[in-house]
C-alpha positions in Angstrom: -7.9 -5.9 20.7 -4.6 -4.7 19.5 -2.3 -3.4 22.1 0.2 0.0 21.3 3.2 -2.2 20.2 6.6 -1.1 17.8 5.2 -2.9 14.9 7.8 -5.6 13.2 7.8 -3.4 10.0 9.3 0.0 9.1 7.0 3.5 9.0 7.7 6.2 7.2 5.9 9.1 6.3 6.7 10.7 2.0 5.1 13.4 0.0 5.3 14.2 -3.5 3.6 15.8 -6.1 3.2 13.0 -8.3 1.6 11.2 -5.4 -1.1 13.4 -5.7 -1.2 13.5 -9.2 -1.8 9.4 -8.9 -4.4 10.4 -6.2 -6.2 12.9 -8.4 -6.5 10.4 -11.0 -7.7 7.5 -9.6 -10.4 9.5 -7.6 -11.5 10.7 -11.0 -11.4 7.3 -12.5 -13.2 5.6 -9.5 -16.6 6.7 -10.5 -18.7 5.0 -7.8 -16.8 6.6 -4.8 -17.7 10.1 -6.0 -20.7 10.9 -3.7 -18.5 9.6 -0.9 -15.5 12.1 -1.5 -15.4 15.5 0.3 -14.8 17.0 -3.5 -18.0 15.4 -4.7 -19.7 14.2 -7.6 -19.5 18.1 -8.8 -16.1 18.4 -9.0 -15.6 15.4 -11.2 -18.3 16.9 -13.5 -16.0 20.3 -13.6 -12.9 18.6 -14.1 -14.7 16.5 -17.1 -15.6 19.7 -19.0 -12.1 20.9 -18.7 -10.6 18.2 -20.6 -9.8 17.8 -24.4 -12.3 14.8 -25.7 -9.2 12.4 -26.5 -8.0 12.9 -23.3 -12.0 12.2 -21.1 -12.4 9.1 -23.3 -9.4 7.4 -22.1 -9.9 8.1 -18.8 -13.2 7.6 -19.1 -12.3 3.9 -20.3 -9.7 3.4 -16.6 -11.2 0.7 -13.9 -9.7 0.7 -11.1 -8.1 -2.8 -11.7 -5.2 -4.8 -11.8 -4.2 -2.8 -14.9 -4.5 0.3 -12.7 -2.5 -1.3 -9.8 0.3 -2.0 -12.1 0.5 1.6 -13.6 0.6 2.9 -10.1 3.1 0.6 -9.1 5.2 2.1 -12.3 5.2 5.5 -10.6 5.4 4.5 -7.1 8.6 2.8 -8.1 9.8 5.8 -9.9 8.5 8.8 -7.1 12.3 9.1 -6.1 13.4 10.3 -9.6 12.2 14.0 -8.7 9.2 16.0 -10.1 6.5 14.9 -12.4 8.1 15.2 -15.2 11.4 13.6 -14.1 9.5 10.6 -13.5 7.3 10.2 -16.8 10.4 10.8 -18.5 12.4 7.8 -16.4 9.8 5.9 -17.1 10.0 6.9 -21.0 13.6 6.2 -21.2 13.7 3.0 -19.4 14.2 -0.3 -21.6 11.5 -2.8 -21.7 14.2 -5.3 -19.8 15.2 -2.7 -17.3 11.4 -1.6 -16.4 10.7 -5.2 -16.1 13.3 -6.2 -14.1 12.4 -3.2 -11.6 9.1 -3.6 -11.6 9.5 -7.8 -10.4 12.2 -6.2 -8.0 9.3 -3.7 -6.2 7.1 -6.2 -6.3 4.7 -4.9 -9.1 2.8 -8.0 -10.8 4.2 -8.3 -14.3 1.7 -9.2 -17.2 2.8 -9.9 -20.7 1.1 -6.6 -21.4 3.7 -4.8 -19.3 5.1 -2.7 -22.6 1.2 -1.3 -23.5 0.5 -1.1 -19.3 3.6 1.5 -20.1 2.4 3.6 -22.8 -1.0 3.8 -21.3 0.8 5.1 -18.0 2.9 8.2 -20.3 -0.5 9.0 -21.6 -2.6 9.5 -18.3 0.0 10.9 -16.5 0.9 13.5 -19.0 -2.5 14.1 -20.8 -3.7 14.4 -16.6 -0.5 16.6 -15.9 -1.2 19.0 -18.4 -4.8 19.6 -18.7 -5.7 19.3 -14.7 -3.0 18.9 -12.4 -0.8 21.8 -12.8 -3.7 23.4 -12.0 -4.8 22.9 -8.9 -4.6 24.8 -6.1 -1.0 25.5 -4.6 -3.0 25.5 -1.5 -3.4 22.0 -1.6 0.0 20.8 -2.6 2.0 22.7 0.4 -1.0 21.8 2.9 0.0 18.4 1.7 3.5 18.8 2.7 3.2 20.8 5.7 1.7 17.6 7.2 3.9 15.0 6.1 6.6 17.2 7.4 4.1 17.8 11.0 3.8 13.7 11.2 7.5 13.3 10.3 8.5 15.3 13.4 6.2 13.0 15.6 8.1 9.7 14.5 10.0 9.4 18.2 7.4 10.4 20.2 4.7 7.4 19.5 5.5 3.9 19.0 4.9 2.8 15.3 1.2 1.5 15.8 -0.2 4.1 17.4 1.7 6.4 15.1 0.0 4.8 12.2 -3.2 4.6 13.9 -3.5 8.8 14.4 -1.9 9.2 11.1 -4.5 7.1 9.6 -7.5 7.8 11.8 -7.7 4.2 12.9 -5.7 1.7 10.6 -4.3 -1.2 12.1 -1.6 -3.4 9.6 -1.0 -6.6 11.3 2.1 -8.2 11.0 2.4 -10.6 8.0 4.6 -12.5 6.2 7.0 -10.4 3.8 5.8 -7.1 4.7 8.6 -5.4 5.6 7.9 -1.2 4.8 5.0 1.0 5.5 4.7 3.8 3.3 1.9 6.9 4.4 1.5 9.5 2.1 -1.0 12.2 2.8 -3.5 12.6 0.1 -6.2 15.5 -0.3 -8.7 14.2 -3.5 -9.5 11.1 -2.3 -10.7 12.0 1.6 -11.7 11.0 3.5 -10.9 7.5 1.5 -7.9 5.9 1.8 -5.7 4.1 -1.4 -3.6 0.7 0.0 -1.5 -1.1 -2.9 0.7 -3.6 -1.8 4.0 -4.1 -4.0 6.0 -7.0 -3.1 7.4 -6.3 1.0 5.8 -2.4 0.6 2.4 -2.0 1.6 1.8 1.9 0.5 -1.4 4.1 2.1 -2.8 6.8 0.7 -4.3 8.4 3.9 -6.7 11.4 4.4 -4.6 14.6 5.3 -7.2 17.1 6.8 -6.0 19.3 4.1 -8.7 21.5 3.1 -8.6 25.0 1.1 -12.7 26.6 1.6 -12.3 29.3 4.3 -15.0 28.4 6.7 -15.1 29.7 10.0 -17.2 26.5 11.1 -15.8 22.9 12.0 -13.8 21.5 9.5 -15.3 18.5 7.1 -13.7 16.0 8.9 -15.0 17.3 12.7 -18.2 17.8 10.9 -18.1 14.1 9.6 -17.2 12.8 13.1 -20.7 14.6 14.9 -22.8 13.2 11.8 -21.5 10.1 12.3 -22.9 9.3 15.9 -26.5 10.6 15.1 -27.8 7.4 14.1 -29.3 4.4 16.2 -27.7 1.8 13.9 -24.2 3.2 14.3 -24.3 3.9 18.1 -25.2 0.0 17.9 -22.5 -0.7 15.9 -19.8 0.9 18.6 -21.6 -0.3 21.4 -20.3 -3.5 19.3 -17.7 -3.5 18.5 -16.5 -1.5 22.0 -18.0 -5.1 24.1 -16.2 -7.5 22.1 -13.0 -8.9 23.1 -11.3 -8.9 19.6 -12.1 -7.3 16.0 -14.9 -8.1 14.6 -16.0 -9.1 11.0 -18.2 -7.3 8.4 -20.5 -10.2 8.5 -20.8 -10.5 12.0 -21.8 -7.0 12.1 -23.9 -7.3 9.6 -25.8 -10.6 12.0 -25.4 -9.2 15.3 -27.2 -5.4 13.3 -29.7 -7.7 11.6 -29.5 -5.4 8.8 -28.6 -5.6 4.8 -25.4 -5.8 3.6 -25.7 -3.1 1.9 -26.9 -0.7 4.7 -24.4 -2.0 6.8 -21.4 -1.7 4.7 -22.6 2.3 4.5 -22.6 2.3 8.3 -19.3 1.1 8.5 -18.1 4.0 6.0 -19.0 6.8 7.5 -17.7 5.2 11.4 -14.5 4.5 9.7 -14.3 8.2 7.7 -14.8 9.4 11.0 -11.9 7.8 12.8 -14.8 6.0 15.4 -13.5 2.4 14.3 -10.1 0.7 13.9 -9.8 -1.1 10.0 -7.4 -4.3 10.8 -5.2 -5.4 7.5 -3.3 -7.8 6.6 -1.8 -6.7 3.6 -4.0 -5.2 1.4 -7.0 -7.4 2.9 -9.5 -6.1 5.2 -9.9 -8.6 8.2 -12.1 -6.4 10.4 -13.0 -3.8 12.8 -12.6 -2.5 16.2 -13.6 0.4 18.2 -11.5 3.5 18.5 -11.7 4.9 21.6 -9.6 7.8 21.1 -12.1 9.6 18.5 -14.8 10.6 21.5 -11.8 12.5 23.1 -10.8 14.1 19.6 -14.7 14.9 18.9 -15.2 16.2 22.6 -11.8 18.6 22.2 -13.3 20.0 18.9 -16.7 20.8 19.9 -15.3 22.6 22.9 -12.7 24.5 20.9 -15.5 25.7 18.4 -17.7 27.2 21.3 -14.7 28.7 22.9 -13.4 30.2 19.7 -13.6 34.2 19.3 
C-alpha cells in the first residue's frame, strides 16, 4: 500500500469558469458516460433541445479523442488569461507560430492539423458559451469556488498525498518521470467522474466537488452513492480484496480472483471508486490499479449518524 508521504510533485488546487465550461462540454460530448453522471441521460436530452441545429451537429460529431485532448489542452494553457471570453479571444489572436510554440512548451501534442484543431476549439467554446453555459445555474459556479477556496485553506494541514487522496475521494498519482505539477480543479457536470489530461510535466484532474444545487433535506448524492455502494455481495468481495492484499491490485486480477465478466466487474469497480471505497493508483494518465480506502467507512458512518441526529 501507499504510505501518507509529501509527494515529489507540486499540488495545487484552481477554479475557473472556463474549467467548467470545458467540463460541461466534454460531459455532453461523452455520450456513453451519461447514465453514470449525477445529471443523467435527461439532462443531456434538455440541453440538446436548447441548442440551434448548427451548433448540436458539431457537437454531436466531438469523440472524446486525441483531437479533444488537444483542444482542452489549448484552453488549459490559456485558463490564466481571465474570463471566458478573454481566453477564446487569446486564443483567436494568437499566431499560428506563437500557439504552436506554446502549445509544445505545455506539453500539448502537436498534429499538423493544429491550425483547424484551433478553429474547431473558437467554435465549441463560443457556440457552447453562448447557447448553454451562461446559463447555468450561478449556484453551481460559486459552489464551485467556495470549495476550491475550502481545499486551498487545507494545503498545510495534510501532507500532499493525503491531501490529494480526500480531495479526490481516493486518487493516488505515483511518482513518475517528468511529472512535475498536480493541477485539481473541482468540477460539478461530470460527477461523480473524474477528467485526467496529462500535458507535458502537468498532470491536470478534474475531480468531483460535492457541489450540488436540488434542495433535499435527505443525504446528499454522493452519501447516498457511498450506502448503495456496499449493498452488494460482489462489491463487499471486492473490499474484502483488495483490504487483504499487501499492494494494489489490478483490474484483471480482480476480475480472476471475482470470477466474474469483465464487464460486470469493471461496473463494480465504478460505483466503489464514485463512492471513495477504493484508492485509483496512476501513473500519469494510466490506471495501474486499486486499493482499499479505509477512510470511507468512517466518512459513511459520520453521515449516517449526522442524518439521524439532524432536527
Amino acid at each position: 500500500m501507499s504510505h501518507n508521504v509529501n509527494a515529489p510533485y507540486d499540488v495545487h488546487v484552481a477554479y475557473g469558469p472556463v474549467f467548467e465550461l470545458l467540463s460541461s462540454l466534454h460531459t455532453f460530448i461523452c455520450r456513453k458516460a451519461y447514465k453514470k453522471t449525477d445529471l443523467s441521460s435527461g439532462w443531456a436530452e434538455q440541453v440538446r433541445g436548447t441548442l440551434s441545429p448548427s451548433l448540436s451537429a458539431l457537437v454531436g460529431s466531438m469523440e472524446i479523442n486525441a483531437d479533444w485532448k488537444v483542444i482542452y489542452g489549448f484552453v488549459c494553457m490559456l485558463s490564466d488569461q481571465g474570463g471566458i471570453e478573454e481566453v477564446v479571444d487569446r486564443l483567436e489572436s494568437q499566431t499560428l507560430p506563437e500557439l504552436k510554440q506554446q502549445a509544445s512548451a505545455y506539453g500539448i501534442p502537436l498534429s499538423d492539423d493544429i491550425e483547424n484543431l484551433r478553429k474547431l476549439a473558437l467554435q465549441l467554446l463560443s457556440g457552447w458559451n453562448e447557447e448553454y453555459f451562461r446559463h447555468v445555474d450561478t449556484r453551481i459556479l460559486s459552489g464551485l469556488k467556495l470549495e476550491a477556496e475550502r481545499r486551498k485553506r487545507e494545503k498545510n494541514v495534510y501532507d500532499s498525498m493525503e491531501w490529494v487522496d480526500r480531495i479526490t475521494n481516493g486518487f493516488r498519482f505515483e511518482p513518475s518521470a517528468g511529472l512535475t505539477q498536480v493541477l485539481l480543479v473541482p468540477q460539478y457536470h461530470f460527477q461523480p467522474m473524474n477528467i485526467i489530461y496529462q500535458f507535458g510535466s502537468l498532470l491536470l484532474c478534474h475531480y468531483s466537488a460535492g457541489v450540488y444545487v436540488q434542495e433535499d433535506d435527505f443525504l446528499s448524492p454522493q452519501e447516498y452513492r457511498m450506502i448503495r455502494s456496499l449493498g452488494e455481495k460482489s462489491r463487499l468481495k471486492i473490499l474484502k480484496y483488495l483490504y487483504q492484499s499487501q499492494s494494489p491490485r489490478t483490474f484483471i486480477e480482480i476480475v480472476r480472483h471475482l470470477q466474474l465478466s469483465k464487464g460486470i466487474t469493471h461496473d463494480h469497480i465504478f460505483k466503489l471508486r464514485a463512492a471513495g471505497f477504493i484508492h485509483a493508483h496512476f501513473d500519469g494518465e494510466t490506471l495501474l490499479g486499486y486499493s482499499a480506502r479505509l477512510a470511507a467507512v468512517d466518512e459513511m458512518h459520520g453521515s449516517i449518524l449526522g442524518y439521524m441526529e439532524r432536527i
